[in-house]
N, C-alpha and C positions, 0 to 999 in steps of 0.2 A: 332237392337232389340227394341221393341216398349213393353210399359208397357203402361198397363189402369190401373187407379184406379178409381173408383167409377166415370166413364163414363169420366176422363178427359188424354187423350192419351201427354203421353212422351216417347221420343227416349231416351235410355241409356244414351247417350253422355251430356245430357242436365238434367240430374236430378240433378247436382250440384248447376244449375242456374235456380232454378225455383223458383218464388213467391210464398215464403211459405205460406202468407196470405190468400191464395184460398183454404189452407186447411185446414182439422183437424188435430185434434193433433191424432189421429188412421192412416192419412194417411202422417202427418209430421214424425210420428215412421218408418213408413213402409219406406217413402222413405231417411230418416238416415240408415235404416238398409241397402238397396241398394246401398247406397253412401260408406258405409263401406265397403262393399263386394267389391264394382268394385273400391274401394282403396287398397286392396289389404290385410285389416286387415286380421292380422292372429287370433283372436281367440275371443270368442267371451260369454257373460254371457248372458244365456236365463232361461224364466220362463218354468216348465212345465205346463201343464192344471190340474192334479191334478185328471184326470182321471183314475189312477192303486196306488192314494195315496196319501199324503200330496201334495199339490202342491210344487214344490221348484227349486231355480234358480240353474242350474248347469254351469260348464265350458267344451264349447267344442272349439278346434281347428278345422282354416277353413279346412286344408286336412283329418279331421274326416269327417267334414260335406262335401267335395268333394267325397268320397270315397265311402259313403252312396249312394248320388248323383248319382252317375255313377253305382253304382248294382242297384239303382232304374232303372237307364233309360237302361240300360240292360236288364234287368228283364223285361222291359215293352216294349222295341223295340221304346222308347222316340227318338225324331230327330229335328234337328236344323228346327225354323220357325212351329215346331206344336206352336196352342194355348192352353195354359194353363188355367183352372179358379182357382183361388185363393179366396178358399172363408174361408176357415179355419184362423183362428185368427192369424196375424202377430205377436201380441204379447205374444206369444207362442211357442216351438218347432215345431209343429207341420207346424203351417204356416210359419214358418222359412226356413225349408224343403223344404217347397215349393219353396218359393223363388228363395232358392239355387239350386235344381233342375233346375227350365227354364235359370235362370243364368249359372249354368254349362253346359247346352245341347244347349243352347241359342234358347228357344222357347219364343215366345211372352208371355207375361203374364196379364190376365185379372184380377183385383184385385178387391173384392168389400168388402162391410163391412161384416163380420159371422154374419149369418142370419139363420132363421129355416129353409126355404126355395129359395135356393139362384139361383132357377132356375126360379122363380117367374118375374123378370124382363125382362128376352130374351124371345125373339118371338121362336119357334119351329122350326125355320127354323136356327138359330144360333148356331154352331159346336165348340164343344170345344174338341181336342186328348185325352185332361188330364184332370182329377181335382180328389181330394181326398174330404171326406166328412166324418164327422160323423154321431153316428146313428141318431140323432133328424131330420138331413140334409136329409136321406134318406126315413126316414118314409113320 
């Protein structure tokens, strides 16, 4: 399974050993949060966006966040090796979800920074199965 973040491609197997210095610290979070998941952590403290209320950090366990997972990709008819876009905020539930998603169905995952417009960088001819968006993303 292959992960892009912000145009730089890593195989799962190899995000423990990668040069952190080539990143941000947006995409050093992301791929900690990665590293944790394919460790096996079980549970896990995330912030919300603050979108239905105070923002605030809650606790969920990983077989919460599988369970989601799996009626999402049900729900959606999700399948191993679709590409995912990730553009919603990893440090957030929302882009969390994500994550966990193409990691549970095991689809590829494109990752970039949340953005107004995060379709702005791919040419029209670039296919993505999945991606979730807020409303500013879709205006």
């Amino acid at each position: 399974m292959e992960i892009e973040i912000n145009k730089k491609k890593i195989h799962t197997e190899f995000l423990k050993n990668i040069n952190s210095s080539e990143f941000s610290d947006y995409e050093k979070n992301t791929i900690e949060f990665c590293n944790q998941w394919l460790s096996g952590k079980e549970s896990f403290t995330v912030q919300t966006s603050g979108s239905t209320g105070e923002p605030k950090q809650i606790h969920i366990k990983r077989e919460q966040m599988i369970a989601s997972a799996k009626q999402t990709a049900k729900a959606l008819n999700l399948k191993k090796g679709y590409k995912a876009l990730v553009c919603l905020s990893t440090e957030h539930i929302a882009g969390i979800m994500m994550i966990v998603r193409c990691l549970t169905v095991k689809m590829d995952m494109v990752i970039i920074n949340p953005v107004a417009n995060p379709l702005q960088n791919f040419s029209e001819k670039y296919f993505f199965d999945f991606a979730a968006f807020v409303p500013i993303q879709l205006s």
